[in-house]
Each structure stands twice: as C-alpha cells, then as structure tokens.
C-alpha positions in Angstrom: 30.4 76.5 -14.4 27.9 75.9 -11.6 24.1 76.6 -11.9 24.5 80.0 -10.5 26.4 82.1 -12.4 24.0 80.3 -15.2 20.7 80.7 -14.1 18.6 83.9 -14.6 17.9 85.4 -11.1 14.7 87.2 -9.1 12.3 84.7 -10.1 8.2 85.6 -9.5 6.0 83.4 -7.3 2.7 83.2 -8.1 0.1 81.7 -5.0 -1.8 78.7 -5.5 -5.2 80.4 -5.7 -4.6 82.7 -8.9 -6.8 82.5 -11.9 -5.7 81.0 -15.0 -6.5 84.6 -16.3 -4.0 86.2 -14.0 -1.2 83.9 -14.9 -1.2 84.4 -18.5 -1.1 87.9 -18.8 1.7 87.7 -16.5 3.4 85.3 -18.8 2.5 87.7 -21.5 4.0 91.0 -19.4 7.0 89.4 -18.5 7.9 87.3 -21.4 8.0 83.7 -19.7 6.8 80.7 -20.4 6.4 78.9 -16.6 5.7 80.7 -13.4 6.7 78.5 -10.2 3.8 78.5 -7.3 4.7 78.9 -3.7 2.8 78.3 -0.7 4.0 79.3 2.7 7.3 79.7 1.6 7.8 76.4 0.2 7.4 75.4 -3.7 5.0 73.6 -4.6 4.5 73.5 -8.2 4.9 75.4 -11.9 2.9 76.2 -14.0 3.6 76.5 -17.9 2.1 77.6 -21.1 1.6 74.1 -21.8 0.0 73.5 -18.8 -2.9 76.1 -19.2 -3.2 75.4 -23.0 -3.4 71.1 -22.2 -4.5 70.9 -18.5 -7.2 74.2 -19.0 -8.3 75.0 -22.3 -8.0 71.6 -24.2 -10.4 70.1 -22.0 -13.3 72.2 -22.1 -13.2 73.3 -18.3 -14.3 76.2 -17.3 -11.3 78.8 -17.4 -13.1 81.3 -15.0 -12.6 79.4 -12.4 -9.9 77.3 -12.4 -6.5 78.2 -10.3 -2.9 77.8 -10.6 -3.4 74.8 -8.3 -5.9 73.2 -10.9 -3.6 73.2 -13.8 0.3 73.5 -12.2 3.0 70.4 -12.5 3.8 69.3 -8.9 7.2 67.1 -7.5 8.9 69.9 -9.2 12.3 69.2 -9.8 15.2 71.3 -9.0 18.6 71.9 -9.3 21.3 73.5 -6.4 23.1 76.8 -6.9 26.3 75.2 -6.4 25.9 72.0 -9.2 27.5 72.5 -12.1 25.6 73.1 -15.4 26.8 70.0 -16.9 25.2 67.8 -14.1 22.0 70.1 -14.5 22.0 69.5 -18.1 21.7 65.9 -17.2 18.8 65.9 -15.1 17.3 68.1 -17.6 17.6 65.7 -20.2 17.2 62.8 -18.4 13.4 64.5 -17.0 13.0 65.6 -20.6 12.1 69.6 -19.1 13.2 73.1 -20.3 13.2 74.9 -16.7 15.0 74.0 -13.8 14.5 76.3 -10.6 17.4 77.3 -8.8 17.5 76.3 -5.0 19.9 77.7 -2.7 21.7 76.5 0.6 18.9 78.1 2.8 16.4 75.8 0.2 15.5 79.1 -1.2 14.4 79.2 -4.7 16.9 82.1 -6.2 16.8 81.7 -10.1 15.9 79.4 -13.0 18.1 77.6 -15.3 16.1 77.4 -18.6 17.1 75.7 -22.2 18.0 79.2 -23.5 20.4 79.8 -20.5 22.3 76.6 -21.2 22.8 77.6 -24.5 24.2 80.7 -23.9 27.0 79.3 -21.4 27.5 75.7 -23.1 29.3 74.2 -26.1 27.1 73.8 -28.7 26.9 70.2 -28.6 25.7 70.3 -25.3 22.8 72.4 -25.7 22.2 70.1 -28.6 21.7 67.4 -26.9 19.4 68.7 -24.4 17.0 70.6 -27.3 17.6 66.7 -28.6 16.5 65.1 -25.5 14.0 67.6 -24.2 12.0 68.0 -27.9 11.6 64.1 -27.9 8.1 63.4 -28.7 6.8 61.6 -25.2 5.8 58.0 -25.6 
C-alpha cells in the first residue's frame, strides 16, 4: 500500500508568526497533536504538543509572545505519496517520530501519515514495532 491511500488528507498550515496561543486552541478544535508551518509555499517546520509544552512552557519564557517559529521542529522530514507504507514505517522508526507529512510529485504537502494511520492499514506487528521504536526513551 503506498503512503497515499494511507495518509489522512487536507492538512492545515499554520504561518510562522502565530502565537503559541493560536496554535493550541487549534490543536484543541481540531483534535491534533502537530500542526506543520509554511512559509511562502514551502514547509518549513511543525510544530507539536510537545513542542509548546518542552520548547515554551517548561522554560519559563514568556508564552505571549512567542511564535510558531520560536518553538516548531525544523529539517522536517517527509515521506512521498507514491512510497509504500512499509518504507515509511522505516523512516519513521528509524527518526523515532509519530507524523510524517505527505509530499506529492508537485512537492506539495497533501496529507500526513501518523502512528494511528499505520495501524489502521498494517499488520499488527508492524505497528508494533514502530509504537516500539517511536516510544523509546531518547538517550
């Protein structure tokens, strides 16, 4: 199966500039736990619960005025529309993350492949190993 007919489509941009206020009640609206950042047209990072939570709140800044840009991940990695979920389980495993986005042909971001899709289209001992691999405790 490739990534595709896996992956959840429509997937919301946030800008750079938006306040760390902004994104979590977006998060909290529409259920999800990492909301990639564009810039003129281009990706350029995500940010995730974790990141507001570690990168904002744990230390002690100023949450008014920090941005998406203050507290996202950047060299976000990807997956393709056409690679199969196998070789996207992989990369997830081996980068030890829960959310791929979903680039097209056009280098269009189109969907996101999360931990819960895989397990909805994989054998169980697949998705095993990437809660397995992703749930590792970092060293």
């Amino acid at each position: 199966m490739r990534t595709e007919e896996a992956m959840h489509p429509g997937v919301r941009w946030i800008g750079p500039e938006t306040d760390l206020r902004t994104i979590a009640r977006i998060m909290k609206e529409e259920d999800v736990g990492a909301l990639p950042v564009g810039e003129n047209d281009r990706l350029i990072g995500m940010v995730t619960d974790r990141d507001v939570t570690v990168r904002a709140l744990a230390n002690g800044d100023d949450i008014e005025s920090l941005t998406a840009r203050d507290v996202m991940t950047k060299d976000i990695i990807y997956c393709r529309t056409t690679e199969s979920v196998e070789d996207a389980i992989h990369l997830m495993e081996a980068k030890r993350i829960r959310r791929l986005p979903v680039i097209n042909e056009d280098k269009r971001m189109v969907g996101m492949l999360s931990l819960g899709d895989i397990s909805h289209c994989s054998s169980q001992e697949l998705t095993g190993e990437l809660v397995k691999a992703v749930s590792a405790h970092h060293a």
